[in-house]
DRENTI-415714 format. One line per 2 residues: number of its first residue (from 0); their letters; for each residue x, y, z of C-alpha. Coordinates in Angstrom, 3 decimals. Layout:
// DRENTI-415714
NUM> a> X/Y/Z; ...
// end
This chain:
// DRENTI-415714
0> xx> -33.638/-39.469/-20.226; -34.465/-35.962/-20.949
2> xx> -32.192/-33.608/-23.254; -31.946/-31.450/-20.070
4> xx> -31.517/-34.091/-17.923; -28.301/-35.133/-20.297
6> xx> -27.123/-31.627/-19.730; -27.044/-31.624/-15.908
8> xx> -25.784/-34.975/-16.032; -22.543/-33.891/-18.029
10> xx> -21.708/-31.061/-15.841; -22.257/-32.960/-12.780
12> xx> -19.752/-35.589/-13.771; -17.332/-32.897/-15.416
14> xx> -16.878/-31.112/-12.371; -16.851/-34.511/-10.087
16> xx> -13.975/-35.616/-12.799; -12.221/-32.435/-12.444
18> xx> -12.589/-32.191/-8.470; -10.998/-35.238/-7.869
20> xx> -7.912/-34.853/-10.124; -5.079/-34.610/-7.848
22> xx> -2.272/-33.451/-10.139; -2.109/-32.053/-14.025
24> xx> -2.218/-35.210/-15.604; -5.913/-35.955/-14.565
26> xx> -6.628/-32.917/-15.286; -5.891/-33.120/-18.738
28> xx> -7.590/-36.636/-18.804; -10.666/-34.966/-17.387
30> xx> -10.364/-32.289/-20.117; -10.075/-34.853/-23.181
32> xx> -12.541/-36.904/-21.679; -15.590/-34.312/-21.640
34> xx> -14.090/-31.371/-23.927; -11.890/-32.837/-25.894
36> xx> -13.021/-31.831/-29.939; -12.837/-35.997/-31.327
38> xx> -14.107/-37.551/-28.590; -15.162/-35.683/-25.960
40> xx> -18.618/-36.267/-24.149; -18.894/-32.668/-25.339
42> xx> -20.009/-34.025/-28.592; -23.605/-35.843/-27.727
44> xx> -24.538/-32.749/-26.701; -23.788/-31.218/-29.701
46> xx> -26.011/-34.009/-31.321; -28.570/-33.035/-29.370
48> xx> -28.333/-29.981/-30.381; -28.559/-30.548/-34.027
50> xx> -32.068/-33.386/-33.356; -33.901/-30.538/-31.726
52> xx> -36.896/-28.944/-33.212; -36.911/-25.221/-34.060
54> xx> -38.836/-24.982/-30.879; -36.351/-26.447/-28.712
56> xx> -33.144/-25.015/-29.937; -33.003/-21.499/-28.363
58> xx> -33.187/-23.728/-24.767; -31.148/-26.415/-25.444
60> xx> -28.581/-23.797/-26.982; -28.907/-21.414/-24.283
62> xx> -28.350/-24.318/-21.839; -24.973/-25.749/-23.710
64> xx> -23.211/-22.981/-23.763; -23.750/-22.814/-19.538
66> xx> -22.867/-26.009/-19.511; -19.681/-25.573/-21.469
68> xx> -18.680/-22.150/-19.569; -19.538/-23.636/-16.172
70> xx> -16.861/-26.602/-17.325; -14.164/-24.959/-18.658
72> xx> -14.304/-22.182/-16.045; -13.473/-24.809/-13.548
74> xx> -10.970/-27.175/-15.653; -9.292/-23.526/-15.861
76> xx> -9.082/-23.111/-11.878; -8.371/-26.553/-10.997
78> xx> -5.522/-26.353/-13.692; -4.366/-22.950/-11.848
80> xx> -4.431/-24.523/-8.558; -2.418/-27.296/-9.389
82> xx> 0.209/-25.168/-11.011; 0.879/-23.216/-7.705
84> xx> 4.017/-24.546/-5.745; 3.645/-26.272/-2.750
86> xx> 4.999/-24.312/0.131; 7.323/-27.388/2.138
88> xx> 7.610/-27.604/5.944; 10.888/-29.895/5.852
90> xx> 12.791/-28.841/8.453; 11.260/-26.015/9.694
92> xx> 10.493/-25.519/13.268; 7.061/-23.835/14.008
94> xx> 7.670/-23.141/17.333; 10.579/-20.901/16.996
96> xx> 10.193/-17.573/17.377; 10.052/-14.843/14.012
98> xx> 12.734/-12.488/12.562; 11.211/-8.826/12.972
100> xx> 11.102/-7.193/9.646; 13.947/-4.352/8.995
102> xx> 12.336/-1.556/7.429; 14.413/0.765/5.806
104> xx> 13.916/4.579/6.514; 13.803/7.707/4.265
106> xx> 17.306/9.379/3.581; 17.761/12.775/6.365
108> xx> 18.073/14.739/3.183; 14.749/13.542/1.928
110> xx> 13.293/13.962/5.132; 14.257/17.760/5.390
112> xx> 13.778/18.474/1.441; 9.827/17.150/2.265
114> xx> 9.646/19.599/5.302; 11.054/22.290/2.931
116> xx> 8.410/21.991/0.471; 5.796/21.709/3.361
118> xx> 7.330/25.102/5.203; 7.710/27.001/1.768
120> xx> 4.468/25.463/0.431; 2.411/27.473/3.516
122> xx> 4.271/30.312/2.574; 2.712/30.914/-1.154
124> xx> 5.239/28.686/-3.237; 5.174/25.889/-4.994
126> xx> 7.233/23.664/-6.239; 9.272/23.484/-10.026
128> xx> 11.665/20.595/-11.701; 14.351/20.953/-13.610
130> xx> 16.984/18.562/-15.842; 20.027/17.849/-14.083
132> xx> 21.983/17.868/-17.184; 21.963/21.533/-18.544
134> xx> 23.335/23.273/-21.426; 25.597/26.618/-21.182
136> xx> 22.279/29.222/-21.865; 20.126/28.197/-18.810
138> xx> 23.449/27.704/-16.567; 25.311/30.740/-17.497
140> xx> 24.126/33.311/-19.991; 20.285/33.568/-19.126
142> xx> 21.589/34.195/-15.639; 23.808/36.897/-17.058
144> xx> 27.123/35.053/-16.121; 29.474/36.021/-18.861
146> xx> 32.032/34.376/-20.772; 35.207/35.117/-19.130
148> xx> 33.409/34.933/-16.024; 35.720/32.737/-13.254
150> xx> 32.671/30.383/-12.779; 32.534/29.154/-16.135
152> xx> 35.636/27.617/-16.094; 36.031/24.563/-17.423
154> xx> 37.900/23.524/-13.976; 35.120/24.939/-11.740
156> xx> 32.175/22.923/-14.035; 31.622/19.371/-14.734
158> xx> 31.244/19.447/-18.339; 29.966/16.164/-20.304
160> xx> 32.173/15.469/-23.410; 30.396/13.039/-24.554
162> xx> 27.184/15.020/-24.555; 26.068/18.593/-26.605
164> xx> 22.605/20.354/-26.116; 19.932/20.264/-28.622
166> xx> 20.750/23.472/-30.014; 24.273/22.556/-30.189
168> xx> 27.020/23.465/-27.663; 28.140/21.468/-24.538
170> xx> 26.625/20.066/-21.933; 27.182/20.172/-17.767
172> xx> 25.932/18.840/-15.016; 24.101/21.885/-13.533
174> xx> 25.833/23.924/-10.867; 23.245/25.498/-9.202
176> xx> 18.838/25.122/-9.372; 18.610/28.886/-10.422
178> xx> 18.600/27.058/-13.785; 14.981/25.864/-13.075
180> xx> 13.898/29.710/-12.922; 14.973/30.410/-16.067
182> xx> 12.743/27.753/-17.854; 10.336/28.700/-15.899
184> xx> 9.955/32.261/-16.497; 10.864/31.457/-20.374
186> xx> 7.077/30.042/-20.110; 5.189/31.564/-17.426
188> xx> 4.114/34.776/-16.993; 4.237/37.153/-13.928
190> xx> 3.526/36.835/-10.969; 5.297/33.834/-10.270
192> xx> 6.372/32.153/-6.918; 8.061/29.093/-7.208
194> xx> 11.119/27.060/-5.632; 13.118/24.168/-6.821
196> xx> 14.476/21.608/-4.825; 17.370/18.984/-5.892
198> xx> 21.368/18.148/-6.851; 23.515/20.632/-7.996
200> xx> 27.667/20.143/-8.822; 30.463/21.760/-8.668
202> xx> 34.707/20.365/-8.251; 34.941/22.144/-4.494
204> xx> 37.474/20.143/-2.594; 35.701/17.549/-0.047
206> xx> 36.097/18.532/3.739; 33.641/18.348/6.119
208> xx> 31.132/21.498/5.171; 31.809/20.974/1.183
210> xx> 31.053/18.250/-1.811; 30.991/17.984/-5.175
212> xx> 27.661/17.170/-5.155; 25.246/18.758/-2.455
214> xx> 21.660/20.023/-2.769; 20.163/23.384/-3.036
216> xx> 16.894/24.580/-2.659; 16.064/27.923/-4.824
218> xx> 13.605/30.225/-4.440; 12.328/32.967/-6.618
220> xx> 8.930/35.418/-6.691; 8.360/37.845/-9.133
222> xx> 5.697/40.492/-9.379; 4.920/44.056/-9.559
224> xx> 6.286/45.193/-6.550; 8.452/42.550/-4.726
226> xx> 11.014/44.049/-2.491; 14.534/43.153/-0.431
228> xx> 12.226/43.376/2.990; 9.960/40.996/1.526
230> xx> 13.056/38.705/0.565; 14.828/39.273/4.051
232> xx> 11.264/38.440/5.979; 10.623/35.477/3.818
234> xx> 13.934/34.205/4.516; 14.019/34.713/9.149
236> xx> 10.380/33.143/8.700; 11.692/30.241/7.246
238> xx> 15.127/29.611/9.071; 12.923/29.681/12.075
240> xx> 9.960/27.395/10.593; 12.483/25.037/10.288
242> xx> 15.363/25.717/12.729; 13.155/26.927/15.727
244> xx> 13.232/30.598/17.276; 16.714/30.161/18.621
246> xx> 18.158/30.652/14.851; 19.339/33.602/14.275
248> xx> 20.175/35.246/11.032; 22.206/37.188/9.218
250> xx> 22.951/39.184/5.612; 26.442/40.332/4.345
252> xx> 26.486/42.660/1.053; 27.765/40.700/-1.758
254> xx> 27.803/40.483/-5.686; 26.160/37.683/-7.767
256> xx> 25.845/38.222/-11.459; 21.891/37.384/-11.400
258> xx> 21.238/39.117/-8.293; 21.555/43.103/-7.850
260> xx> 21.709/44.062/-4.877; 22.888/40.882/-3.557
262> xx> 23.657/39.372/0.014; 25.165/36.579/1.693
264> xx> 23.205/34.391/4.074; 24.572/32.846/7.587
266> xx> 22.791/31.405/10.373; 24.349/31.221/13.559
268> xx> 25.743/27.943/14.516; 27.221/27.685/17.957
270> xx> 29.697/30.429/18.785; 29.674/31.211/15.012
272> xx> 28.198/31.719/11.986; 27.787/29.491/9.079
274> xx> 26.584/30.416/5.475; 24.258/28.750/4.068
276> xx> 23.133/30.581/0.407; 22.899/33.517/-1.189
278> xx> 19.662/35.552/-2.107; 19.055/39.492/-4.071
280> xx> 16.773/41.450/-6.147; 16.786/39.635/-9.510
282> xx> 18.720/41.627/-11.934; 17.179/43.205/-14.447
284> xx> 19.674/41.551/-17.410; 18.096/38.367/-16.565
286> xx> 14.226/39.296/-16.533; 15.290/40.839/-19.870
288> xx> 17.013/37.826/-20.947; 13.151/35.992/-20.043
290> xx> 11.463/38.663/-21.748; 10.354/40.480/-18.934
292> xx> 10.120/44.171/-18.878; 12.249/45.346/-15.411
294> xx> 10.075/48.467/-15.158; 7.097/46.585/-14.750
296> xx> 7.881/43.621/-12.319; 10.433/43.289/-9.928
298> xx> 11.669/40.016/-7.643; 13.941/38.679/-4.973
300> xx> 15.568/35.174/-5.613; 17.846/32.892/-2.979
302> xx> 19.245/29.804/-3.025; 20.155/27.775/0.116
304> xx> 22.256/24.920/1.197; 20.213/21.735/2.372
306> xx> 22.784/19.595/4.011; 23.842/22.457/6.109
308> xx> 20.112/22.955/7.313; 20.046/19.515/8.144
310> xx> 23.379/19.533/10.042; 22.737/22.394/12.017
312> xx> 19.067/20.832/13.037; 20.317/17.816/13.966
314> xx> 24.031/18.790/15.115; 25.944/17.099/12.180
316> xx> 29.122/18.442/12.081; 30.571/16.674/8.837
318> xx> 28.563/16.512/5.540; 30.346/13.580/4.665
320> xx> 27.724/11.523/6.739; 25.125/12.129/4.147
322> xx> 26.911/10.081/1.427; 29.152/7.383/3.203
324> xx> 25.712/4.977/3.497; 26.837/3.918/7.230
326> xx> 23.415/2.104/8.397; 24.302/3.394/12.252
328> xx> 23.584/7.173/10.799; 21.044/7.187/8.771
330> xx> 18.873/4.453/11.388; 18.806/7.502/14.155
332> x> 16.332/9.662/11.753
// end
């Protein structure tokens, strides 16, 4: 028989061999029967190998080593296909009908904090992340909230005391997303139009249009000549973006430490009104505090409620639905 011949002949048998194996143990038998290193059938075509002339051995080599890939490629995926579990059909009753699939759905909140971003993103702004865990300098001071001011309180704050900041001090859970302003005006420079969307905590007693835990989205643009009609347009545009052209809104003076002048923001919610944030011209302590110079830029900063966006769009009337997981609720959006 011819050297090649002998080739073709061992892979045709290998794979035969390997083919019919019907569980691991005849595939391993296969294996030590043509591969194996002793006494493997591998091993008279090595000898081949070594009785050809110089002529002969690029071929014959070139032709082992297809040989032996072709093999143990196979031996591999018979060895893999074995190894796969059987699925069983005990017991089971083809003709029944299936069990539909329950998909879950997207939390309301996420919903509306995605149609935020989409609403505000068409408007100019994009969007900036913060650490919920903040220290006292981005939640306080840079905002120019004071030491004996009434919301640093120890009472009005969850502080961490297990927890201090990298430059030392202690360490909160953050009480508001104007915190994400200050690092980003610590290192980006004018003009700058960003918002930041997420969770925000404060102690306020639980009822149904307060939590300890809520989110806020805040807004903030700064630039060389930003002013309070561009904040109060910015605002009605969105309220009615989201809320639809019945909204109507409305601004109360009022004092903020990082804001000056400052307002109050409600929207009108049945035969009331309901606030929903606060917004001002950014004071000039904090663009200071960022190393900004106040008589070169200017800008207008708010901060609104997202839950009570949500429950006035879809007619919640206790923000305690958000949280309490009940499948019923959160399956109608």
């Amino acid at each position: 028989m011819e050297p090649l011949q002998q080739f073709e002949q061992f892979e045709a048998a290998a794979l035969a061999a390997l083919a019919n194996a019907k569980d691991a143990a005849s595939v391993e038998a296969a294996r030590v029967e043509f591969l194996g290193k002793k006494s493997g059938r591998i091993k008279e075509l090595q000898d081949l190998l070594g009785k050809a002339t110089s002529e002969q051995r690029p071929t014959f080599g070139a032709k082992f080593n297809e040989v032996r890939q072709r093999v143990t490629a196979a031996l591999e995926a018979r060895q893999l296909e074995l190894a796969k579990p059987k699925a069983s059909l005990t017991g089971f009753d083809i003709s029944l009908p299936g069990e539909p699939v329950r998909l879950g759905r997207r939390h309301p909140l996420t919903q509306t904090m995605d149609e935020f971003k989409n609403i505000i993103g068409r408007m100019g702004f994009t969007v900036a992340n913060g650490p919920e865990l903040e220290d006292e300098h981005h939640n306080f001071e840079a905002l120019n909230i004071p030491l004996d001011h009434p919301a640093r309180d120890p009472l009005e704050n969850f502080y961490l005391a297990t927890a201090t900041a990298t430059a030392g001090g202690p360490v909160l859970l953050r009480s508001q997303t104007s915190t994400v302003q200050i690092r980003v005006m610590e290192k980006t420079k004018p003009p700058i139009r960003i918002v930041s969307l997420g969770r925000v905590y404060r102690p306020d007693t639980i009822d149904a249009t307060h939590s300890c835990m809520f989110h806020q989205m805040e807004g903030l643009m700064i630039d060389t000549s930003v002013t309070m009609a561009q904040l109060k347009t910015t605002l009605r545009l969105f309220a009615t973006a989201y809320l639809g052209r019945d909204v109507t809104i409305r601004f109360r003076p009022s004092f903020f430490p990082f804001t000056e002048p400052s307002v109050e923001v409600d929207m009108s919610w049945g035969q009331g009104w309901m606030e929903i944030g606060g917004a001002g011209m950014v004071d000039p302590s904090v663009l200071r505090a960022v190393g900004y110079d106040p008589d070169e830029v200017t800008g207008f900063a708010f901060g609104f409620g997202i839950e009570r966006f949500a429950m006035r769009r879809y007619g919640i009337t206790d923000i305690r639905r958000f949280t309490e997981n009940d499948v019923r609720f959160l399956s109608q959006f």
